[in-house]
C-alpha positions in Angstrom: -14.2 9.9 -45.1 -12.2 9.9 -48.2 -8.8 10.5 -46.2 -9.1 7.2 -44.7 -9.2 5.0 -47.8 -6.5 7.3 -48.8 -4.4 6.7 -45.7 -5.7 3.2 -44.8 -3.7 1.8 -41.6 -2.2 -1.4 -41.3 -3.7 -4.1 -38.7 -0.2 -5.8 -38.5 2.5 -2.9 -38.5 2.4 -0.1 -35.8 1.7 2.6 -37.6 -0.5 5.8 -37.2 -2.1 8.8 -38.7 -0.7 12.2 -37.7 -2.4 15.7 -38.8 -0.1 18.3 -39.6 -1.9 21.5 -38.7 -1.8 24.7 -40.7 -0.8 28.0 -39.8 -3.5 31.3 -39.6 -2.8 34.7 -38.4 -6.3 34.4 -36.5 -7.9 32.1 -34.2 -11.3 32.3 -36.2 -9.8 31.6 -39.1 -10.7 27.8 -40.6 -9.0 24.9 -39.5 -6.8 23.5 -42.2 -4.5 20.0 -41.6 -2.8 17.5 -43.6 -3.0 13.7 -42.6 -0.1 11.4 -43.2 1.0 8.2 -41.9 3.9 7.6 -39.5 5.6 4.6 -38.1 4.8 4.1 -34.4 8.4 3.2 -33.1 10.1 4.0 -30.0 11.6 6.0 -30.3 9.3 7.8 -32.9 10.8 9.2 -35.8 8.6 12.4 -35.8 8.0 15.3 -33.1 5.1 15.3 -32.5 1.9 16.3 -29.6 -0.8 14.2 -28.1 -4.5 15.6 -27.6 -6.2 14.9 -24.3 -9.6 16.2 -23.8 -13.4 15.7 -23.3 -15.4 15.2 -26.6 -18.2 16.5 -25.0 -22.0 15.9 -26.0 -23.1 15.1 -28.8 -24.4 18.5 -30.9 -23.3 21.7 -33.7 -20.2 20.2 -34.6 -17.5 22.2 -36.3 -15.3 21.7 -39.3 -12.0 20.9 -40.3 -10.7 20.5 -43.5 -8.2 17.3 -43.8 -6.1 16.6 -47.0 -9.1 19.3 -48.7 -11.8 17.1 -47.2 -14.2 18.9 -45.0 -14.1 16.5 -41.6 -17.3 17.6 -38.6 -15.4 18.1 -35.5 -16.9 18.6 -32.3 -17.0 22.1 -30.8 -14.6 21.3 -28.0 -12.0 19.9 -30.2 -12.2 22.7 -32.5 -11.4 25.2 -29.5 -8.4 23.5 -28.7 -7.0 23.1 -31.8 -7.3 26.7 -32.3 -6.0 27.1 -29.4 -3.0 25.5 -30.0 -2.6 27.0 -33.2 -2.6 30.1 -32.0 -0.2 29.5 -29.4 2.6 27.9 -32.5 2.0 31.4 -34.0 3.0 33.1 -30.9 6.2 30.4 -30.5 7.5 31.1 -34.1 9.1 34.6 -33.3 11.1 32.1 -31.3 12.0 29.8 -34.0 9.3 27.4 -33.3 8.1 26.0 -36.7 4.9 27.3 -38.8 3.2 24.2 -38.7 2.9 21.2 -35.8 2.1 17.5 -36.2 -0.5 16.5 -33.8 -2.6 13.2 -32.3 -6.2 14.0 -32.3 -8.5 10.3 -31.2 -11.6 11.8 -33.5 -9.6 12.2 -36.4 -6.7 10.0 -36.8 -9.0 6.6 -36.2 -11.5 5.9 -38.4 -14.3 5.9 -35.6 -16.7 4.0 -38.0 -14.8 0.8 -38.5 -14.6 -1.1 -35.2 -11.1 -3.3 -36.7 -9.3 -0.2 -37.0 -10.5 1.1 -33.8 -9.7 -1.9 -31.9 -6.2 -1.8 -33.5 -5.6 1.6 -32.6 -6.7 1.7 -28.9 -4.6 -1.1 -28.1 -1.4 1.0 -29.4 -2.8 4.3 -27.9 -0.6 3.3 -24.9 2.6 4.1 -27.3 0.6 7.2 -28.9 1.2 8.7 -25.3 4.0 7.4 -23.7 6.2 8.5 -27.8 4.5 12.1 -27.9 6.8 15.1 -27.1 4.1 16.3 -24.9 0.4 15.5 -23.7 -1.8 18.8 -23.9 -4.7 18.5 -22.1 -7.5 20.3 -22.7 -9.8 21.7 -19.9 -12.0 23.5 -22.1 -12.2 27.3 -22.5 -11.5 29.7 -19.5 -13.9 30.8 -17.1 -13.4 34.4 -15.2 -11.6 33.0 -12.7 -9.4 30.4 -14.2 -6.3 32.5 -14.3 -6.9 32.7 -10.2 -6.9 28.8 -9.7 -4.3 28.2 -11.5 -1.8 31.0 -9.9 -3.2 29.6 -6.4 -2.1 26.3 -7.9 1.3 27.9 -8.6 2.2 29.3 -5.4 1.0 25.6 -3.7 3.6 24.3 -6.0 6.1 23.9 -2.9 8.6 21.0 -1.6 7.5 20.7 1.9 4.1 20.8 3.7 5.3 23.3 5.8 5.8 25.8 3.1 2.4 24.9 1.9 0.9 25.7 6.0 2.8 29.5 5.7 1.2 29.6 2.3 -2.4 29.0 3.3 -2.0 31.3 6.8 -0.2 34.1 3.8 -3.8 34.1 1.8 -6.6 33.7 4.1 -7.1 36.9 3.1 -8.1 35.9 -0.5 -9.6 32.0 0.6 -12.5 32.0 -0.4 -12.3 33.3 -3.9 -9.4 31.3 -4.6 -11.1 28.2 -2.8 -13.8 28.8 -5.7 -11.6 29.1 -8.1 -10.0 25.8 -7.2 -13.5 24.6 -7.3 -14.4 24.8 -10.3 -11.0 23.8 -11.8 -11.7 20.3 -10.1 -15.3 20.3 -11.1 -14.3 20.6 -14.7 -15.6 17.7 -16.7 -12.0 16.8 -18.2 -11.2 14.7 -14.8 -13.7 12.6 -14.7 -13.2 11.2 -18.1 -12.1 7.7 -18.3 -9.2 7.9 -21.2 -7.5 10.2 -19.6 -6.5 8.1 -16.8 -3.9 6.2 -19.5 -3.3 9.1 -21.7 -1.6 10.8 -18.7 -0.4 8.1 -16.8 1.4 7.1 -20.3 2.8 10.4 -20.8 6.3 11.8 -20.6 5.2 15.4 -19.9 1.8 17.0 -19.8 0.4 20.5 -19.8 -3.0 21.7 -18.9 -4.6 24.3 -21.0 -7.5 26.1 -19.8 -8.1 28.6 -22.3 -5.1 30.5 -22.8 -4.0 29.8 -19.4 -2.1 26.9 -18.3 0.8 24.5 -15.8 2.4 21.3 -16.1 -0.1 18.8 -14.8 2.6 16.9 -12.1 3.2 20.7 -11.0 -0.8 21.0 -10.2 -1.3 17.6 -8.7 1.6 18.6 -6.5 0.0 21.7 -5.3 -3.2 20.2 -4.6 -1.8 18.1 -2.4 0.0 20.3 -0.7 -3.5 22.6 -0.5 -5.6 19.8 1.0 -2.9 18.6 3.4 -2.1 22.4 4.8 -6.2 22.7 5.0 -6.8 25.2 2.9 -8.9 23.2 1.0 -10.8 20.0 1.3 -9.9 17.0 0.8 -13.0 15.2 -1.3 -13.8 12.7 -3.8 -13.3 15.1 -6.5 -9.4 16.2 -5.6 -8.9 12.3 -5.3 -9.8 11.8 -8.5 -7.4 14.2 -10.0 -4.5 13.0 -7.1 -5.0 9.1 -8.2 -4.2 10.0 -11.8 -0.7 11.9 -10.3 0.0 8.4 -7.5 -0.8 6.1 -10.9 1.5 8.3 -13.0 4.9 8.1 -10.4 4.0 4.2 -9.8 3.6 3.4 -13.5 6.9 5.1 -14.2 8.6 2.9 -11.6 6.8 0.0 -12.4 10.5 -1.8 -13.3 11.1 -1.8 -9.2 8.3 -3.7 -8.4 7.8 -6.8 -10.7 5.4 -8.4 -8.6 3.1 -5.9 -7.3 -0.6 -6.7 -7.9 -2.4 -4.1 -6.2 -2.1 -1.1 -9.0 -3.7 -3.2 -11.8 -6.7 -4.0 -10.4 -6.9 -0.8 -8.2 -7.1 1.1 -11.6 -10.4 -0.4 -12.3 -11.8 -0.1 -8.9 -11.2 3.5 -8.4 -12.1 4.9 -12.1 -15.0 3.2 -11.6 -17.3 6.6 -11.1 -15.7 8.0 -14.3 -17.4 8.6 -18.0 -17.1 6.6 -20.8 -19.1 6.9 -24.2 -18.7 3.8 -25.2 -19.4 0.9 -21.6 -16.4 -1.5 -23.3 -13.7 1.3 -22.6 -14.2 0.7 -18.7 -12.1 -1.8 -19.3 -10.5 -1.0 -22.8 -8.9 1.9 -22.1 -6.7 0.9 -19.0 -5.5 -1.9 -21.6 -1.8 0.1 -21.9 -1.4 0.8 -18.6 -2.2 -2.7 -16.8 0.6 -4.9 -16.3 1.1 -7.9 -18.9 -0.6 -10.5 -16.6 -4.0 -9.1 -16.4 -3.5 -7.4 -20.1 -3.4 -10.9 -21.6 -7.0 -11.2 -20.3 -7.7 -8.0 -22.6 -9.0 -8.7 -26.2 -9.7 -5.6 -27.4 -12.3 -6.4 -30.6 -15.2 -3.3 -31.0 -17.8 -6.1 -32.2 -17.8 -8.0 -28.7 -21.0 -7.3 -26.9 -20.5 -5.9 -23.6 -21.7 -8.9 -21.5 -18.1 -10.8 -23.0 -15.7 -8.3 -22.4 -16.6 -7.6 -19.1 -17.3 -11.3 -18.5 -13.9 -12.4 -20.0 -12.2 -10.1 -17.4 -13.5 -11.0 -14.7 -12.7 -14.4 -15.5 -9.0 -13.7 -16.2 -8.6 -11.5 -13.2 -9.5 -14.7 -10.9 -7.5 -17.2 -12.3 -4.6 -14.9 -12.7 -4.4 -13.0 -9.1 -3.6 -14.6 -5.8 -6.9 -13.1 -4.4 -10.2 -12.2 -4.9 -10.7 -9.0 -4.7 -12.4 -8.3 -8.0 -15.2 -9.8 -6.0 -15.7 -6.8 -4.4 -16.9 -4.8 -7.1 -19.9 -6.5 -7.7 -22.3 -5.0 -5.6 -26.7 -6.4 -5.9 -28.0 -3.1 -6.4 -26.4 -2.7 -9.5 -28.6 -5.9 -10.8 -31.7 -3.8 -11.3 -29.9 -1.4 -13.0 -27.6 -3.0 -15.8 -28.3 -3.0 -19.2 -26.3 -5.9 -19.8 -27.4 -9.1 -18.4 -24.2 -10.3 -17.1 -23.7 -13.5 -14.7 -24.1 -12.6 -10.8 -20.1 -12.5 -10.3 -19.7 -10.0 -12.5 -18.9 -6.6 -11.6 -20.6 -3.7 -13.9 -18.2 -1.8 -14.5 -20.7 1.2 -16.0 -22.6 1.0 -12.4 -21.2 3.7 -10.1 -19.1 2.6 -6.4 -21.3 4.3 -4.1 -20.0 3.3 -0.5 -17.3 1.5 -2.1 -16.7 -2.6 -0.9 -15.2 -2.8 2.4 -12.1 -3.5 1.3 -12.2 -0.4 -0.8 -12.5 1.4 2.4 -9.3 0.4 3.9 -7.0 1.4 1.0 -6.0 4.1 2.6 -4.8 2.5 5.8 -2.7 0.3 4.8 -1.3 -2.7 4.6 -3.5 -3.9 1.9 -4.7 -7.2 2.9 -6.4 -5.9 6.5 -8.4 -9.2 6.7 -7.8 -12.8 6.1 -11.2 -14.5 6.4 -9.4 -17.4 4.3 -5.8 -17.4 6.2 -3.2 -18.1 3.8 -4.9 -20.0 1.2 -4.8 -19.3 -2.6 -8.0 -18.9 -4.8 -9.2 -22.5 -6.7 -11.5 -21.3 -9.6 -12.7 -22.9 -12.6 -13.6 -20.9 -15.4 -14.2 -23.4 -18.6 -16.7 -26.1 -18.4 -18.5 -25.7 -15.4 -20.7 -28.7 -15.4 -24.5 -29.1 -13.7 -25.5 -32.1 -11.8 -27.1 -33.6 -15.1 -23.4 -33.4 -17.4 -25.0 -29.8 -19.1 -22.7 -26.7 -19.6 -23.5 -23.6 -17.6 -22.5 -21.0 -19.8 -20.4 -18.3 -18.2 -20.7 -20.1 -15.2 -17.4 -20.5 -12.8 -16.7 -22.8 -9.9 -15.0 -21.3 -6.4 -13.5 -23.7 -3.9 -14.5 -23.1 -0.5 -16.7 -24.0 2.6 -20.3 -23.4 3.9 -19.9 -20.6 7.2 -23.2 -20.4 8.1 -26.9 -19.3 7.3 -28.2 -16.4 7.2 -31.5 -16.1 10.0 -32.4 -12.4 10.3 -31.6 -9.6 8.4 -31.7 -6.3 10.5 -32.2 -2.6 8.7 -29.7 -0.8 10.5 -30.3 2.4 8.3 -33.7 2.7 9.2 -32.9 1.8 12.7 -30.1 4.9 13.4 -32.6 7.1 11.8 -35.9 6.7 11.4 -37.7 7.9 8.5 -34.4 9.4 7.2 -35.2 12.5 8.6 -32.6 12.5 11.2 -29.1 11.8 11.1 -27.4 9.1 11.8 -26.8 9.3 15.8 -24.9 6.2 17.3 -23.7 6.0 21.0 -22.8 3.1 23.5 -26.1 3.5 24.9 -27.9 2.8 21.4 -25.4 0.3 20.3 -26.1 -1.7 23.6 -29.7 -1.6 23.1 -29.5 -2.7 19.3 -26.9 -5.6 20.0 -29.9 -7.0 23.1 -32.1 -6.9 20.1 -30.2 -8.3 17.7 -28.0 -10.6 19.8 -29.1 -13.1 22.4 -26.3 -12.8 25.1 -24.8 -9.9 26.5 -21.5 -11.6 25.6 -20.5 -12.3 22.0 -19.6 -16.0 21.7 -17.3 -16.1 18.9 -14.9 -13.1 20.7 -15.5 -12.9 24.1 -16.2 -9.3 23.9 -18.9 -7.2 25.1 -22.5 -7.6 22.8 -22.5 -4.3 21.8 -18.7 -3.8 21.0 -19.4 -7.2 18.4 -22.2 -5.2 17.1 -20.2 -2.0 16.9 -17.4 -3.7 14.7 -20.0 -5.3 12.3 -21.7 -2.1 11.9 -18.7 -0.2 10.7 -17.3 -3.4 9.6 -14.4 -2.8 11.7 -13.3 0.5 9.9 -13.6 3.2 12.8 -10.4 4.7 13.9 -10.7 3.5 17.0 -10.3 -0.3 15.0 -7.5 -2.2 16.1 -6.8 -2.7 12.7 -5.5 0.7 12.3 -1.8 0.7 12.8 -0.8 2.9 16.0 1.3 5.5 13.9 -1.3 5.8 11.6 -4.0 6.6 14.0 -1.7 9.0 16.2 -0.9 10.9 12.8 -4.4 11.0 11.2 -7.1 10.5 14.4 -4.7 12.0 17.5 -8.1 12.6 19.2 -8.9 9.0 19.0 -5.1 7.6 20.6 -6.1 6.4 24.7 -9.0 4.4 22.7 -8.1 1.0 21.3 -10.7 -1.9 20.8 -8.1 -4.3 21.7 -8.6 -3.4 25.4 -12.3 -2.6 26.4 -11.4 -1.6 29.3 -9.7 1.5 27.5 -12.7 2.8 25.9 -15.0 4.7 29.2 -19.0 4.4 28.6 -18.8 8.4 28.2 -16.4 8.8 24.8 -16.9 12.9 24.4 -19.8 13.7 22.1 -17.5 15.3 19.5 -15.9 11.6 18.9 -19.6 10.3 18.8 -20.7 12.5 15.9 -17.8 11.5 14.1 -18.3 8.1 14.4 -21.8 8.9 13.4 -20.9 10.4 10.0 -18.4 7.3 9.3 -21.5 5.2 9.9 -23.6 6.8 7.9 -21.7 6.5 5.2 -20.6 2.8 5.4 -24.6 1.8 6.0 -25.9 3.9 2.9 -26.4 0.5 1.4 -25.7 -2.0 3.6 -27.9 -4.2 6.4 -26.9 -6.2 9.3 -27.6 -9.6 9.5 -27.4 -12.3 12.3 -26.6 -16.1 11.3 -28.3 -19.6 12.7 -25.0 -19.9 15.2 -25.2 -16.4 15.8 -22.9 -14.0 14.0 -23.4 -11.2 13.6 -22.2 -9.5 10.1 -22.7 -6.6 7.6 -23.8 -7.6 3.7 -24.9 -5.7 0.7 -28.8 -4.5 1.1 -31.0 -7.3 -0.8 -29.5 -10.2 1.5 -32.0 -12.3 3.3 -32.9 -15.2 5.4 -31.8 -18.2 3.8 -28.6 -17.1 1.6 -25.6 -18.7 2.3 -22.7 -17.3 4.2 -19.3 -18.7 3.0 -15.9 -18.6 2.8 -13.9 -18.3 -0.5 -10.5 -20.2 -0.3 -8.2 -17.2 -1.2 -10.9 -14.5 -0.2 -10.3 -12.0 2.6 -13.8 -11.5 3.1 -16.8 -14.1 3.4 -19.3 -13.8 0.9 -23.2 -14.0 0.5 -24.5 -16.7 -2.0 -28.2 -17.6 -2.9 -29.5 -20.9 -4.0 -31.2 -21.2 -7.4 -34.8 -21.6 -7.3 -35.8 -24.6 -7.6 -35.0 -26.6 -10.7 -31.7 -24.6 -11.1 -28.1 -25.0 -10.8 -25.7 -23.0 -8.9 -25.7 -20.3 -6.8 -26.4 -16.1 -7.4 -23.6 -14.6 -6.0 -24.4 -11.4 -3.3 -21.3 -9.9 -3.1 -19.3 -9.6 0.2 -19.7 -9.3 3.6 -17.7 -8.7 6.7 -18.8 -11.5 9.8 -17.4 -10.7 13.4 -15.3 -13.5 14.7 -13.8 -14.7 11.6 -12.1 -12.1 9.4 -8.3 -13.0 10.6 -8.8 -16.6 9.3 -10.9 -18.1 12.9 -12.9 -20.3 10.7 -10.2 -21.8 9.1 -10.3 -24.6 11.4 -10.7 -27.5 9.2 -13.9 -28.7 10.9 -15.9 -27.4 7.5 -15.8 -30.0 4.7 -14.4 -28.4 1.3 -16.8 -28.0 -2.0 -17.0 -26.3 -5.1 -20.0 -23.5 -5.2 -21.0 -23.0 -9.3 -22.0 -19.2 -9.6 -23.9 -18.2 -12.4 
């Protein structure tokens, strides 16, 4: 476009473009805008707004004229700015000014040359966090848009007890507004991977839906408050919208807690289900948000192939944590499904969760670290020169520090096992756990616990996740699973042969879920532990030194060097550091 040779950026200052758009006394009428450069300096020196929203797919475009050059826009962009330009006309009666400076990401980079793109996504961090005000655009309104937002509105409350009268106050109305709500979270907006940073980044930021909008902490508020009172469901899909509002507040007060790990990597782990155009900003456009440690690890270049950029991360991230836990991510199935060749410990970051790693699973429990297969030890990885037994490189190879656990001898199906055919449901009880532990197991008494056979068997199975896990603090479980409270794992004797069938089922659902692509497998000295489907007799069971979880490994056939890594697992009898003994004899395992 001519504008950009007439406005070229620079690759050293921070600087950016801003469009000034033009006034209309109707929202048909053509989009007009002047483009000008702007320092990018905190504070700015210009007033200006930030544009969050969903480019949508590819299709009719529509057209803006910039600096008297016509520029294709796509349709969603267009309604917004219209939008927004008829809303200035509507503010000026007030003394608003007749035009508005404003941050669009199609326009104001050059989206065909990848140096100016990678210069202006690393600054789009300060793009956000300088702007007067994020609007975020949900896309036109729907019939009932104004009703989801005024339910959000009046959910808008201080205490969860206001929020409980609220819901009991419009039972009358529930299900249309529980519809409404619906499709509010459903909208394709929140499931877009920049807007994680552009409104974490933000000072203040309003959702538009149509003409109809609130202040986005407001809404993120009330749906809280709506889930928690029960008036409407807790899922995957209000989560997504919540983590944005828990990321915001904790970014914010970053300054209090210097040292905290656990929100830079979590970032990636949880936006891992969400869209991206372009697979490199997975990673690229977190880049403002992370703290400096792991952004140092970031090199944001356009040209890279996507096998480096998510390779060079996950090499940073374990040299620079205390832990392992990007480990986690990498799940086998995803093998088969990658475009991009990368080396086994990789994770793809383009692949979606699924199940989620077992460590995953326990965020919401809290503490963090619920097992410490390693004790207290700190990661040992080599990233750079990872040499085979003949003096050769291994490219993108890396070395981990640890010790052999055992082999694996039997892998057992459990899916297939709890329902055959995958017809039925998942039904577990005492009386089919105790007959799949004599199966699997060869003593009625597990060796490496003590405990009953089919109690091990129960713990692997769930990988020791079900609210009746010791693991789950006692306040926690009397808040969140009251029904669950005389039962505690700790003391068999606690747990009668007859739990009601209503506890059953639900432990039933939890187990459906964490088996959905998982198997059970038994070692040579007779664990019993729960691994990412695709493990089999043979691989390796070991222990990372600064993993809380063993892993899975797999020889290279023969004639090759190093081992394909499986992912992790979670082995009965040695998750709080039992194996850690220091009988095993240390070496370094080369995974490529």
């Amino acid at each position: 476009m001519a504008f950009y040779k007439q406005l070229p950026l620079s690759s050293t200052e921070p600087c950016f473009r801003l469009l000034d758009i033009q006034p209309a006394r109707h929202l048909d009428a053509p989009l007009v805008a002047e483009a000008a450069i702007y320092d990018l300096k905190t504070p700015c020196e210009v007033e200006y707004y930030a544009l969050s929203y969903c480019w949508g797919k590819p299709g009719r475009n529509e057209h803006l004229m910039v600096n008297q050059t016509d520029f294709p826009i796509p349709e969603s962009l267009s309604a917004a700015l219209r939008r927004f330009r008829a809303l200035q006309e509507e503010q000026q009666a007030f003394g608003a000014p007749a035009s508005w400076k404003i941050w669009v990401d199609a326009v104001c980079i050059n989206q065909n040359d990848n140096a100016e793109k990678s210069h202006q996504v690393a600054r789009m961090r300060d793009i956000y966090a300088n702007a007067h005000r994020v609007l975020a655009w949900l896309g036109e309104a729907e019939e009932d848009s104004a009703l989801a937002l005024d339910t959000l509105r009046r959910f808008a409350v201080d205490s969860a007890k206001e929020a409980v009268a609220i819901a009991t106050q419009l039972q009358s109305e529930a299900e249309d507004r529980r519809a409404a709500i619906q499709r509010f979270i459903q909208r394709p907006y929140f499931f877009r991977m920049w807007i994680v940073q552009e409104l974490v980044a933000a000072k203040e930021v309003t959702l538009f839906w149509g003409s109809h909008s609130i202040d986005f902490d407001k809404a993120c508020n009330a749906l809280e408050r709506m889930t928690g009172s029960g008036f409407y469901p807790f899922s995957q899909q209000t989560a997504n919208i919540s983590y944005v509002y828990r990321w915001r507040d904790a970014y914010h007060a970053r300054s209090e807690k210097p040292d905290d790990e656990e929100l830079d990597l979590r970032l990636f782990l949880d936006t891992r289900d969400r869209s991206a155009t372009d697979p490199r900003d997975k990673i690229y456009s977190l880049f403002g948000i992370t703290r400096d440690r792991i952004k140092k690890g970031i090199n944001i270049n356009y040209k890279d192939p996507v096998r480096k950029v998510y390779s060079e991360f996950s090499k940073h991230v374990l040299i620079t944590r205390s832990d392992l836990q990007i480990l986690s991510a990498v799940m086998v199935r995803h093998a088969a499904a990658s475009a991009h060749n990368l080396p086994s410990y990789v994770p793809d970051w383009t692949q979606p969760k699924y199940g989620g790693g077992f460590l995953q699973r326990y965020y919401r429990f809290k503490p963090t670290h619920l097992f410490r297969a390693s004790g207290d030890t700190k990661p040992r990885v080599t990233v750079e020169a990872v040499v085979d037994d003949k003096g050769g490189i291994l490219a993108d190879a890396i070395a981990i520090e640890g010790f052999r656990l055992d082999t694996i001898a039997r892998v057992i199906p459990i899916k297939y096992l709890l329902a055959p055919g995958r017809v039925s449901s998942t039904s577990v009880t005492q009386a089919v756990l105790s007959k799949l532990a004599a199966d699997a197991l060869p003593s009625p008494t597990y060796p490496h616990t003590g405990e009953p056979a089919w109690m091990a068997y129960f713990r692997a199975l769930t990988a020791d996740r079900t609210a009746l896990s010791p693991r789950i603090g006692e306040r926690y479980r009397s808040d969140n699973f009251a029904h669950f409270s005389d039962f505690d794992l700790r003391d068999p004797s606690a747990i009668p042969s007859d739990l009601p069938d209503e506890l059953w089922e639900g432990i039933s659902r939890d187990v459906e879920t964490i088996v959905e692509d998982k198997d059970l497998f038994v070692t040579e000295r007779g664990y019993i532990g729960l691994g990412h489907e695709n493990c089999a007799a043979g691989d390796v069971v070991c222990v990372f030194l600064g993993g809380e979880v063993p892993y899975i490994v797999r020889s290279a056939p023969a004639g090759g060097h190093g081992f394909t890594f499986l992912g992790e697992c979670y082995v009965h009898g040695v998750m709080d550091g039992e194996a850690m003994d220091g009988k095993a004899a240390l070496e370094q395992f080369t995974l490529v």
